[in-house]
TIMARVEX-175390 format. One record per residue (C-alpha): chain; y, x negated, z negated. Coordinates in Angstrom, 2 decimals, decimal comma. Example, Ala and Ser with C-alpha at 12.3 -4.5 7.8 and 13.67 -1.06 7.14 Angstrom:
BEGIN
+-----+---------+---------+---------+
: mol :      c2 :      c1 :      c3 :
+-----+---------+---------+---------+
:   A :   -4,50 :  -12,30 :   -7,80 :
:   A :   -1,06 :  -13,67 :   -7,14 :
+-----+---------+---------+---------+
//
This chain:
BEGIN
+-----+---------+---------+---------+
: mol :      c2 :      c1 :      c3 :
+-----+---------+---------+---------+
:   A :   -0,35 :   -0,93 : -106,21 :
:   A :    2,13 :   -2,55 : -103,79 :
:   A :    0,05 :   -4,36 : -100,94 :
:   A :    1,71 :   -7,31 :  -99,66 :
:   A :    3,89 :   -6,73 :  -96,12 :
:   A :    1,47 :   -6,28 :  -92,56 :
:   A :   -2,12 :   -5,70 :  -94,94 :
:   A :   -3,85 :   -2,01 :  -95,09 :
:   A :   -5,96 :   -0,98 :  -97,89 :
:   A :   -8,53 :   -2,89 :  -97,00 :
:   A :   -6,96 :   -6,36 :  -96,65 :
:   A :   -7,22 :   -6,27 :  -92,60 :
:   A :   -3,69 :   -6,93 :  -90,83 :
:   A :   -2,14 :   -3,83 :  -89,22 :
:   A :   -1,60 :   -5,04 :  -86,18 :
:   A :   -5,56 :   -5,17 :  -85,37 :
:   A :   -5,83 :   -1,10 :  -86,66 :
:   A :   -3,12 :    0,63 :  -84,40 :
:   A :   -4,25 :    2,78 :  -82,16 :
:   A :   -3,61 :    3,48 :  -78,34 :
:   A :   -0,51 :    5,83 :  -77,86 :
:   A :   -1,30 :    8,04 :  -75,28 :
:   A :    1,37 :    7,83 :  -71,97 :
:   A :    2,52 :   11,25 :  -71,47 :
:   A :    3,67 :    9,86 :  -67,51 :
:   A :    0,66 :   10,42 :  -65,09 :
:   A :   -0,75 :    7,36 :  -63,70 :
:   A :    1,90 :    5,38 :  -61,11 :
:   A :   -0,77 :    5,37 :  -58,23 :
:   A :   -0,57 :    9,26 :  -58,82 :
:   A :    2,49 :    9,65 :  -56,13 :
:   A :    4,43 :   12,61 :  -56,00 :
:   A :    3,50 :   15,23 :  -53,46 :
:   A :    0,01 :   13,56 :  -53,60 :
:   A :   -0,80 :   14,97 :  -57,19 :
:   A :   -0,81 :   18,19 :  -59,09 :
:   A :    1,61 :   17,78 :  -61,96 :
:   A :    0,32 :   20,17 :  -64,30 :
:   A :   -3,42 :   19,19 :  -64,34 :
:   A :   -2,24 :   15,80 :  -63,50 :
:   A :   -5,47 :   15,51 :  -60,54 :
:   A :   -4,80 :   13,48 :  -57,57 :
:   A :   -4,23 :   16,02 :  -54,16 :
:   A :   -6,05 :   14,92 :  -50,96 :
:   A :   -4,06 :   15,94 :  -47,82 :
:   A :   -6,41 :   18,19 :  -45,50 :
:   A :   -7,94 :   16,13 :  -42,77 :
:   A :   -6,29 :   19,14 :  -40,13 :
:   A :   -3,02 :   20,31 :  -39,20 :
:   A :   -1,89 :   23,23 :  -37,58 :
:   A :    0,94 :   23,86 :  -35,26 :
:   A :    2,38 :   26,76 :  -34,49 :
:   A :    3,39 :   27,41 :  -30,98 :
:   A :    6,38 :   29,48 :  -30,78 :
:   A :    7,75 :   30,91 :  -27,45 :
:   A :    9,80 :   34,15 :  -28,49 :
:   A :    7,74 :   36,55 :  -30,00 :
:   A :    4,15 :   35,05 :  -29,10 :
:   A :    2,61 :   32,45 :  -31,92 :
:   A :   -0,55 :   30,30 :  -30,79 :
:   A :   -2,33 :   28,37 :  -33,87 :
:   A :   -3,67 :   25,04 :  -32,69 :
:   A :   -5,53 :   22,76 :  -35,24 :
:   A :   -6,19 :   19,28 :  -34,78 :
:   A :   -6,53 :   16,18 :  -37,01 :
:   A :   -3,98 :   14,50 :  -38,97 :
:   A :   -4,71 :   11,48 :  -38,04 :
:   A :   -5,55 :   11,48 :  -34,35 :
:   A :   -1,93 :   12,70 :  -34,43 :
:   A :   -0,44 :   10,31 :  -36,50 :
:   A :   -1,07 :    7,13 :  -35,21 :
:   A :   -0,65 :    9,13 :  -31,35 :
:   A :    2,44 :   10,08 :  -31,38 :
:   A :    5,33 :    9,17 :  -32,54 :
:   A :    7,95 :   12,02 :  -32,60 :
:   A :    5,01 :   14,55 :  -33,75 :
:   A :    4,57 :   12,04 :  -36,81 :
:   A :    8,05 :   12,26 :  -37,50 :
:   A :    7,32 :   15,83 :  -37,96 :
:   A :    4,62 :   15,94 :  -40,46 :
:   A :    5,74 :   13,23 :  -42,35 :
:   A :    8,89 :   15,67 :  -42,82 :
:   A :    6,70 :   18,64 :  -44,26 :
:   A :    5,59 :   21,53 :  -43,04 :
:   A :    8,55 :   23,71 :  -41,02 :
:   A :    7,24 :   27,38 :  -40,93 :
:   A :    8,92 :   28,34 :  -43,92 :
:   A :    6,12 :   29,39 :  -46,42 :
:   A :    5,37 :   27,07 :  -49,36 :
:   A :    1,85 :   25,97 :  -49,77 :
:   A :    0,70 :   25,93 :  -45,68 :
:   A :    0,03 :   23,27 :  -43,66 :
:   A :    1,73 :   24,96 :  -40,48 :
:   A :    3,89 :   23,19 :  -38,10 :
:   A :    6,24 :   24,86 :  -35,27 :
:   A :    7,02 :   23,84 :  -31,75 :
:   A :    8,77 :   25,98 :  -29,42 :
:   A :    9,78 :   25,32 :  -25,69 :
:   A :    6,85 :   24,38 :  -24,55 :
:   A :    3,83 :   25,66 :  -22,61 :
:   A :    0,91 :   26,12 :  -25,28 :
:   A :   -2,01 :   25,57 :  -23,16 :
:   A :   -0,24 :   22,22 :  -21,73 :
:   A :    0,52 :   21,63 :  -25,48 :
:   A :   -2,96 :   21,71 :  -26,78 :
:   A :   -4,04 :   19,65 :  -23,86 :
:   A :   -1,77 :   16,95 :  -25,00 :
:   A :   -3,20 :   17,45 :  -28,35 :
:   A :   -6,84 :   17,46 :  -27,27 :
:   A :   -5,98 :   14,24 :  -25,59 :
:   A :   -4,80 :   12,61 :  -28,91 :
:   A :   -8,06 :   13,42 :  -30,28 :
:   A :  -10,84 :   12,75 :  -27,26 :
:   A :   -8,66 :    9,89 :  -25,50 :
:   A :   -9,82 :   13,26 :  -22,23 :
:   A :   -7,47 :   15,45 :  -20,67 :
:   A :   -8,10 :   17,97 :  -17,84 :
:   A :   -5,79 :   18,87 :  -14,73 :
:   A :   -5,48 :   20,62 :  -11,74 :
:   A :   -3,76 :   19,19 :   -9,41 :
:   A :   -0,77 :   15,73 :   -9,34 :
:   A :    1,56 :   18,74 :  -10,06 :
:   A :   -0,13 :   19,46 :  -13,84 :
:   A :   -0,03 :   15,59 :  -14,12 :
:   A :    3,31 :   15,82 :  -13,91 :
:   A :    4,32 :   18,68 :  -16,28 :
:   A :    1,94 :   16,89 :  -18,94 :
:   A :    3,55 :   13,48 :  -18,16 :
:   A :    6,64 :   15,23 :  -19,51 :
:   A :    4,94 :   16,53 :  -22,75 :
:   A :    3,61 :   13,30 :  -22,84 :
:   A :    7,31 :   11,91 :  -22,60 :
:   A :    9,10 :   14,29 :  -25,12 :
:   A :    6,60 :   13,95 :  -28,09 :
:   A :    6,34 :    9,99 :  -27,18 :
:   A :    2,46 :    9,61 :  -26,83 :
:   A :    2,58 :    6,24 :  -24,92 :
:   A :   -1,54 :    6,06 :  -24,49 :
:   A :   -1,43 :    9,98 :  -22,76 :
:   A :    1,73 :    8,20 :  -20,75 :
:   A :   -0,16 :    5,44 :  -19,34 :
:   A :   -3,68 :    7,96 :  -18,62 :
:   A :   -1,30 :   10,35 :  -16,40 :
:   A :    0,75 :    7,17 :  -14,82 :
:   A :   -3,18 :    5,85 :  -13,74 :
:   A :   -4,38 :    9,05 :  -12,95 :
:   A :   -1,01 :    9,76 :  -10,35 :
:   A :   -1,26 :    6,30 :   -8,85 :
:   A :   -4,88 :    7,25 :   -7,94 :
:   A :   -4,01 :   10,72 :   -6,14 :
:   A :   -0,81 :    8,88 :   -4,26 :
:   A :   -0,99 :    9,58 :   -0,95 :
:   A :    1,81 :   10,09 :    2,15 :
:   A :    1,19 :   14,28 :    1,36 :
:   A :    2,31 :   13,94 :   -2,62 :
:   A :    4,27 :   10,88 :   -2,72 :
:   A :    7,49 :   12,53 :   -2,53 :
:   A :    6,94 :   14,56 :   -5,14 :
:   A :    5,67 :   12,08 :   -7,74 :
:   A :    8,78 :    9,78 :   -6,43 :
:   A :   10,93 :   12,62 :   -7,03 :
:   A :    9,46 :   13,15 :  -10,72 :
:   A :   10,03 :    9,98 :  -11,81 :
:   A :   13,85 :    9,82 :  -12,04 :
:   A :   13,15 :   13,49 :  -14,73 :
:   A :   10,41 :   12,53 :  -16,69 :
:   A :   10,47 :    8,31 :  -16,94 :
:   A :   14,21 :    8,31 :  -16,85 :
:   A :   14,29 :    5,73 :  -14,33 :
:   A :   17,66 :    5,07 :  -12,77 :
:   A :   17,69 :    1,71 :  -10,56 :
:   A :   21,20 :    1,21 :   -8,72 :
:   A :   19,79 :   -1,56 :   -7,07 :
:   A :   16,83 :   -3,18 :   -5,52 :
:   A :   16,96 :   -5,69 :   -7,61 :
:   A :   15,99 :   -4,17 :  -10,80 :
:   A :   12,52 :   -3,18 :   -9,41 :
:   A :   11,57 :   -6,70 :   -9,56 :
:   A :   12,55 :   -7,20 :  -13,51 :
:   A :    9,19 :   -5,82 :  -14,86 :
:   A :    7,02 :   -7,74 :  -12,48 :
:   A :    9,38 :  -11,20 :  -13,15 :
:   A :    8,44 :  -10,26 :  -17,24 :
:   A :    4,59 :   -9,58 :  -16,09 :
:   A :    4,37 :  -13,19 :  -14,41 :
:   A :    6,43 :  -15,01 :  -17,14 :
:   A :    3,62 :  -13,74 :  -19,44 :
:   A :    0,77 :  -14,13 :  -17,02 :
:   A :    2,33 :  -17,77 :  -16,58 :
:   A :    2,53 :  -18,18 :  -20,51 :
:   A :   -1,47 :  -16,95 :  -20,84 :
:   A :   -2,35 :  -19,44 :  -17,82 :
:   A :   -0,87 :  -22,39 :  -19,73 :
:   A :   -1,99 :  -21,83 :  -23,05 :
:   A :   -5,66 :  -21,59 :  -21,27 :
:   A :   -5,14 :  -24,47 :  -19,74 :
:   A :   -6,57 :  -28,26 :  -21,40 :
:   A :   -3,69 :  -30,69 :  -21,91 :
:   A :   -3,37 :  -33,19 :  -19,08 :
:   A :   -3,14 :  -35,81 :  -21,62 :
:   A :   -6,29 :  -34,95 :  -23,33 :
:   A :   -7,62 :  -34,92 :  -20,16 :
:   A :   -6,41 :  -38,14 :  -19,13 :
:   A :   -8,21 :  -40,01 :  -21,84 :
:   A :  -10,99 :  -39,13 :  -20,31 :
:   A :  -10,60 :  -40,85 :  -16,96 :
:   A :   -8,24 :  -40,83 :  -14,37 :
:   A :  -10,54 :  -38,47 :  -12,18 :
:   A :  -10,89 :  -36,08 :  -14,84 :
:   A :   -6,84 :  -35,72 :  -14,42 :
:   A :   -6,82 :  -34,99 :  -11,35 :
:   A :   -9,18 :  -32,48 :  -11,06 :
:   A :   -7,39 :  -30,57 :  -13,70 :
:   A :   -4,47 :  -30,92 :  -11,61 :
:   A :   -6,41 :  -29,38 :   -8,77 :
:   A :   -7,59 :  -26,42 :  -11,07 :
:   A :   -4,12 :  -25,97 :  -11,62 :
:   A :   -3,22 :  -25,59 :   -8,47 :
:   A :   -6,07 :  -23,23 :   -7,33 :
:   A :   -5,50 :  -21,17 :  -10,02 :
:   A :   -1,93 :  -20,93 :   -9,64 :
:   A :   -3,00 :  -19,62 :   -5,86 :
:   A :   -5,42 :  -16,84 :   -6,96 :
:   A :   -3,54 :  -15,47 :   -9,43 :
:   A :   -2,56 :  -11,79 :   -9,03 :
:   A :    1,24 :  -11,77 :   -8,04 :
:   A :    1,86 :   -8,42 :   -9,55 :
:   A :    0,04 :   -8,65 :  -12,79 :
:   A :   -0,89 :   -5,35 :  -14,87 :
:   A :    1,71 :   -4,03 :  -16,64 :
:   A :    2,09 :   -3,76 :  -21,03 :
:   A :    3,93 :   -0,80 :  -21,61 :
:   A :    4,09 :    2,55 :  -21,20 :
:   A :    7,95 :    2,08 :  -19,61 :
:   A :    6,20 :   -0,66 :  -17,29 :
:   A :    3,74 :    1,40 :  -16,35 :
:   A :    6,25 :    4,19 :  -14,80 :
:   A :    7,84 :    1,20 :  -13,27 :
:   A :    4,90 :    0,12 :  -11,51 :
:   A :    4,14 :    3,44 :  -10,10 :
:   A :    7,95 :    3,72 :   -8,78 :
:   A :    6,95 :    0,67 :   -7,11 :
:   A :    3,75 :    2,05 :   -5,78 :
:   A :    4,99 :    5,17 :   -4,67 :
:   A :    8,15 :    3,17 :   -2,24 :
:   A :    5,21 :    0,48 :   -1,58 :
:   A :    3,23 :    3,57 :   -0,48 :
:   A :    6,20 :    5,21 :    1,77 :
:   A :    7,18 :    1,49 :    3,35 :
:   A :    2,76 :    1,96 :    4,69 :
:   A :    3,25 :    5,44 :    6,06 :
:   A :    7,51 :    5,48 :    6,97 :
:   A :    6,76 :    7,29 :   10,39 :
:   A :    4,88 :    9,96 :    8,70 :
:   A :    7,13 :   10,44 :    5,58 :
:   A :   10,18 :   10,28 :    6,70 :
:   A :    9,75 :   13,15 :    8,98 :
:   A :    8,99 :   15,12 :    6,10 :
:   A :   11,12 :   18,52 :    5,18 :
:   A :   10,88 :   17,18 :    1,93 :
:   A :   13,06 :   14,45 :    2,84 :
:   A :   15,79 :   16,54 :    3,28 :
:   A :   15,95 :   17,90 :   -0,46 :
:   A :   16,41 :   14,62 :   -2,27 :
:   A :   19,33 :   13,36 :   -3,73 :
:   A :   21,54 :   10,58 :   -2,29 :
:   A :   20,68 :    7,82 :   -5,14 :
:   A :   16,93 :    8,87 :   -4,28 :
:   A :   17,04 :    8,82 :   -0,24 :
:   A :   19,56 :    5,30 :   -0,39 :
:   A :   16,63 :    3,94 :   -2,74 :
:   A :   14,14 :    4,67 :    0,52 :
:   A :   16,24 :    3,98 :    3,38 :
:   A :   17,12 :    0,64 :    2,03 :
:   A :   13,90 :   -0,08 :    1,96 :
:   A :   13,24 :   -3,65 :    3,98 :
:   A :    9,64 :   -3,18 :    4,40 :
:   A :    9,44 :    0,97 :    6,46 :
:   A :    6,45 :    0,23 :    8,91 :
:   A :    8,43 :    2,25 :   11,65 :
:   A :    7,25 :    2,22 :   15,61 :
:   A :   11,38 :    2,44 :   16,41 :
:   A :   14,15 :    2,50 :   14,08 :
:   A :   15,42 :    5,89 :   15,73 :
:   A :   12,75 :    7,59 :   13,20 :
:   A :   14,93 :    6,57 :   10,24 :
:   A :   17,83 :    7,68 :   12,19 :
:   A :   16,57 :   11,07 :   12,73 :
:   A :   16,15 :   11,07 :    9,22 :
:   A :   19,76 :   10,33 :    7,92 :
:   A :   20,99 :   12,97 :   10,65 :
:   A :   18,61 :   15,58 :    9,18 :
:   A :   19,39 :   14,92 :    5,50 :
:   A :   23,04 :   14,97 :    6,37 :
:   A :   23,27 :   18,25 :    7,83 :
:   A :   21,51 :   19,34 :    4,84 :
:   A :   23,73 :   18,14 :    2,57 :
:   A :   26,72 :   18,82 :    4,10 :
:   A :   25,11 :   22,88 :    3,24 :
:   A :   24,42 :   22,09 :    0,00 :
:   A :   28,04 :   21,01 :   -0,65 :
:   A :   29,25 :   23,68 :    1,80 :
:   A :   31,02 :   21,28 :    4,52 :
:   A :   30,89 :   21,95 :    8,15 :
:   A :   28,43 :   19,67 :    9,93 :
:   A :   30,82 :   17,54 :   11,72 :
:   A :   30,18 :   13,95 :   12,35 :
:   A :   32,59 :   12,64 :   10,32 :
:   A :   31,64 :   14,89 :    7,08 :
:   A :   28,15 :   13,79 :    8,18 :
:   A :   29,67 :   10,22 :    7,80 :
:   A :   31,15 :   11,05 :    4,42 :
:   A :   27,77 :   12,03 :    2,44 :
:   A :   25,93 :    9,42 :    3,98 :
:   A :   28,25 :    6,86 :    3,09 :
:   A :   26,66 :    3,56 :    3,26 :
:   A :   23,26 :    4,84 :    4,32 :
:   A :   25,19 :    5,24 :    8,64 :
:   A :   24,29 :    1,33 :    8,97 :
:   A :   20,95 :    1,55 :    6,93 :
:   A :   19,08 :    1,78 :   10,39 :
:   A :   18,72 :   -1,82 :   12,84 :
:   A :   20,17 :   -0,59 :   15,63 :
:   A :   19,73 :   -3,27 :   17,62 :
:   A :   16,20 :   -3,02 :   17,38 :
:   A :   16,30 :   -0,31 :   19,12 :
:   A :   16,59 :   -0,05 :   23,35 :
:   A :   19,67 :    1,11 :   24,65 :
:   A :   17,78 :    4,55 :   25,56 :
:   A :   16,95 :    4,85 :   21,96 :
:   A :   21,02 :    4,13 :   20,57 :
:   A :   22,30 :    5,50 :   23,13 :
:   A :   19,67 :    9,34 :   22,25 :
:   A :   20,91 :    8,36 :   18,89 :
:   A :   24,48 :    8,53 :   19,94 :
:   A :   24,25 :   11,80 :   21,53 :
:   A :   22,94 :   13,49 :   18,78 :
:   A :   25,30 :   12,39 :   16,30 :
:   A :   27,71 :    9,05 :   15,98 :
:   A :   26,60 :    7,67 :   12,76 :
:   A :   29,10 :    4,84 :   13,20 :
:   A :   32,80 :    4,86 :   14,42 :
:   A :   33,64 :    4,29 :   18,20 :
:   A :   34,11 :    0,59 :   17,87 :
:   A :   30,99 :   -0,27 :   16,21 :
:   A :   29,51 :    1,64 :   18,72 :
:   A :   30,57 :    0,03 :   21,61 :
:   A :   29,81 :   -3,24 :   19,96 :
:   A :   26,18 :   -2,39 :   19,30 :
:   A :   25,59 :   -1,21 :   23,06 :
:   A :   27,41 :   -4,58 :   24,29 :
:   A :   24,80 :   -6,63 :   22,06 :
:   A :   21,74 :   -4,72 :   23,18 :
:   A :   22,55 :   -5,06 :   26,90 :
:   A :   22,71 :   -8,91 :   26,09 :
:   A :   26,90 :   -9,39 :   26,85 :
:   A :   28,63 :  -11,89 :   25,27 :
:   A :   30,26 :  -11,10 :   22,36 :
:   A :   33,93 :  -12,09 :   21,82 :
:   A :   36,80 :  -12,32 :   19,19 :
:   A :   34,28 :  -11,02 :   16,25 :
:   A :   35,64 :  -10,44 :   12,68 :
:   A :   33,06 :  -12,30 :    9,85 :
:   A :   32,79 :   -8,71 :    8,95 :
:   A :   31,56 :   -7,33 :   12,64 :
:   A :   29,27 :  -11,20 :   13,03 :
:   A :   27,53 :   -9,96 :    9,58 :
:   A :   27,00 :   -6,38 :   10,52 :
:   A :   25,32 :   -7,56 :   13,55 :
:   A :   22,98 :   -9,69 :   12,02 :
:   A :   22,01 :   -7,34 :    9,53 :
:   A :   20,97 :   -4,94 :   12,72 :
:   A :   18,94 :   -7,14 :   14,44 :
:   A :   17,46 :   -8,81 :   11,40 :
:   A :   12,93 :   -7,79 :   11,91 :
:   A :   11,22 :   -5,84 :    9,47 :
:   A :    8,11 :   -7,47 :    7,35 :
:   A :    4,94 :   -7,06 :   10,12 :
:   A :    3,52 :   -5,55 :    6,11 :
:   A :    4,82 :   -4,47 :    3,17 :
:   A :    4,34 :   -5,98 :   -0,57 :
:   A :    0,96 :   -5,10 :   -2,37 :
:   A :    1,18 :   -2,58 :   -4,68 :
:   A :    0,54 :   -3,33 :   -8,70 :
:   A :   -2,95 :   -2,34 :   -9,45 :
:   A :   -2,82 :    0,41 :  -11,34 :
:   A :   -6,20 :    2,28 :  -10,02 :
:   A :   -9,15 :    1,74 :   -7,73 :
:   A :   -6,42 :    2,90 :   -5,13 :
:   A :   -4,44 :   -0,16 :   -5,54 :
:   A :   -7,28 :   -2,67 :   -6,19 :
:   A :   -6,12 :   -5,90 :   -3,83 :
:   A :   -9,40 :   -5,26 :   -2,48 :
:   A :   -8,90 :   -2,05 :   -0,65 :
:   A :   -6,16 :   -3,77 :    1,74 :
:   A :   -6,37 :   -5,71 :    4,75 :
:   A :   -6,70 :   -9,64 :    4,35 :
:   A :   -3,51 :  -10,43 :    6,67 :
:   A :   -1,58 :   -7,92 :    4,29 :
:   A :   -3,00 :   -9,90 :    1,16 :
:   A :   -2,20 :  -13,53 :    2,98 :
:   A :    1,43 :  -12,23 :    3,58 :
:   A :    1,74 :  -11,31 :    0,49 :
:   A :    0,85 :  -15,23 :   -0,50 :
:   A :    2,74 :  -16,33 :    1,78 :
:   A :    5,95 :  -14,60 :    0,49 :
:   A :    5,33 :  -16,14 :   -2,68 :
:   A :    3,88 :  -19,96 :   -1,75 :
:   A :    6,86 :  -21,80 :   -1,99 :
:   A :    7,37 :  -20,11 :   -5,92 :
:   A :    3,70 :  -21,01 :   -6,06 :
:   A :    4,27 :  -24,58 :   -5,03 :
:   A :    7,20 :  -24,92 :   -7,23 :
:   A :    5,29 :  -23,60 :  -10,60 :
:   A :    2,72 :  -26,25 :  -10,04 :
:   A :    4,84 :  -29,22 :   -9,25 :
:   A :    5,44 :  -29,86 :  -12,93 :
:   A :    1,64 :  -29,56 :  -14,21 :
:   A :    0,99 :  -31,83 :  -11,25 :
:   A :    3,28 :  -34,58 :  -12,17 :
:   A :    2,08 :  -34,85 :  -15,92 :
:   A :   -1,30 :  -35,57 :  -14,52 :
:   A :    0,30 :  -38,48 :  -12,51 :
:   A :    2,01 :  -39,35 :  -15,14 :
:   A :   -1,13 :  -38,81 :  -17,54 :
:   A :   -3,12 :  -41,18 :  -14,94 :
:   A :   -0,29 :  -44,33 :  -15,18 :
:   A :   -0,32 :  -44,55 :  -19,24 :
:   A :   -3,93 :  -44,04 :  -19,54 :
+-----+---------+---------+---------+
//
């Protein structure tokens, strides 16, 4: 019998009778490398890692969790997410050579614990670096707090020195020290206003009401930190580069008679001996200074030590000193020992400090002059607070009230504006 087109035998429609094909695809949420294809069962990764330490022919296994890792560390996430390197299928091994394994596996603990023991500044240091390489910007930060609390006149060369290798940090000028603290207030300033009630809301209220947010302005504008905490881990080794010079402009007369001194480069010692701030007792310390490290470098680059090769690798750094600070028994000790400036300049310096009157001068000479007899800051800047070391607290109130006073007239400026809207708040009410 011939059953009309889309019935079965029994009269039903076909359509409601056909059964499920079975997909011979796994599942989509089944990824690959997260599934075993041929029993088609979802693969958990293992909650641990292992990495293989590799220094010639010594291995060192260190396990440690996937995840503490992962969200850590950046470059070592790079690395497991590309797959296991040891070269056997199936293991969850991971190789790193060039690198001290029980430095290593501190750096790892650390990613786990949020701990990490040391020695000494020194083992800071070499796990800064780690820290560095692998890009671990929380272990970054913990060393950067850790050195700013150990900085002292005895280790503050040293930590100075280390931050040109391990941070990178090349600053040609003076100038560029101030860029992370400029981006710390502009956000500080950005956090104050969005805290702070509209002077128009305020206004409806009365006109008193105005003007005492006015005056909170203002007071807050005065207490607020001037060096604000840094963000990130790069600001962070800026602000201890500015700690450590804030630290050697306190304690000049002790640190620039350092042998240390001697052994730094040029771009480091020019970034010191520019410094405006060196809490000296006579500028013929910083002299003695410049005449020792030239004499050293003059042997490093195998020149003899005459006063015009001295000249030559100190460059700019011969009129760093203010040599008419000095008395003429100091520039003229100075000037037996060795002439950091040319005969003329010399004459002209002794003429000013014995007070005789100055003739015929260039702009060039009238500037140079100036710049020697211009005082040096009775303190230096506060440091960013980094550590209980460089809590505002734990320096002298003149030091701090300098410090405001630098900055008053910026002060007085960024509150000018907030000021007039509450005048102006107080007229339309």
């Amino acid at each position: 019998m011939v059953l009309p087109f889309g019935l079965a035998s029994d009269g039903h429609n076909v359509a409601g009778n056909q059964t499920m094909v079975t997909p011979t695809a796994p599942p989509a949420f089944l990824m690959h490398g997260h599934t075993n294809v041929s029993t088609v069962v979802p693969v958990i990764p293992s909650p641990y890692i292992d990495f293989i330490v590799v220094n010639g022919d010594d291995r060192y296994m260190i396990r440690c969790e996937r995840k503490a890792v992962l969200e850590n560390s950046v470059e070592l996430a790079k690395l497991i997410r590309a797959g296991p390197n040891s070269g056997r299928k199936g293991d969850n091994h991971f190789q790193i050579s060039n690198v001290d394994k029980n430095d290593f596996e501190l750096v790892i603990r650390f990613l786990e614990t949020k701990f990490v023991r040391y020695r000494d500044h020194l083992h800071i240091l070499k796990i800064l670096e780690l820290a560095d390489r692998f890009n671990c910007p929380d272990l970054v930060i913990h060393c950067i707090r850790e050195l700013d609390l150990q900085l002292t006149s005895a280790v503050v060369i040293d930590i100075f020195r280390s931050l040109w290798f391990y941070q990178s940090i090349s600053v040609p000028n003076q100038h560029q020290l101030g860029v992370v603290i400029t981006t710390q207030e502009s956000a500080a300033n950005k956090k104050a206003k969005r805290k702070t009630p509209n002077p128009q809301i305020n206004a409806s209220a009365g006109g008193g009401t105005a003007a005492a947010g006015a005056g909170d302005n203002a007071n807050a504008g005065a207490d607020s930190s001037p060096h604000p905490n840094p963000f990130t881990a790069e600001e962070f080794g800026m602000a201890l580069l500015n700690n450590s010079l804030q630290l050697i402009d306190m304690h000049a007369q002790l640190v620039l008679t350092k042998q240390q001194i001697n052994e730094l480069r040029f771009e480091e010692l020019e970034m010191i001996a520019k410094r405006e701030a060196l809490q000296l007792s006579s500028e013929l310390v910083l002299f003695n200074c410049l005449a020792d490290w030239s004499v050293a470098e003059c042997q490093r680059k195998k020149l003899d030590a005459t006063a015009e090769n001295r000249r030559r690798v100190l460059g700019p750094l011969c009129y760093a000193p203010r040599y008419l600070l000095m008395n003429i028994n100091e520039f003229r000790k100075a000037c037996d020992r060795v002439e950091l400036l040319d005969p003329v300049e010399v004459s002209l310096v002794s003429d000013a400090i014995e007070g005789k009157k100055l003739k015929n001068l260039t702009p060039e000479q009238s500037q140079l002059l100036e710049k020697f007899r211009t005082p040096r800051p009775e303190f230096p800047k506060m440091p960013i607070h980094l550590s209980d070391r460089t809590n505002p607290k734990n320096y002298p109130k003149k030091m701090r009230r300098a410090e405001k006073g630098a900055s008053g007239e910026d002060g007085c400026w960024s509150n000018f504006g907030m000021n007039c809207l509450a005048v102006f708040a107080c007229i339309f009410d």
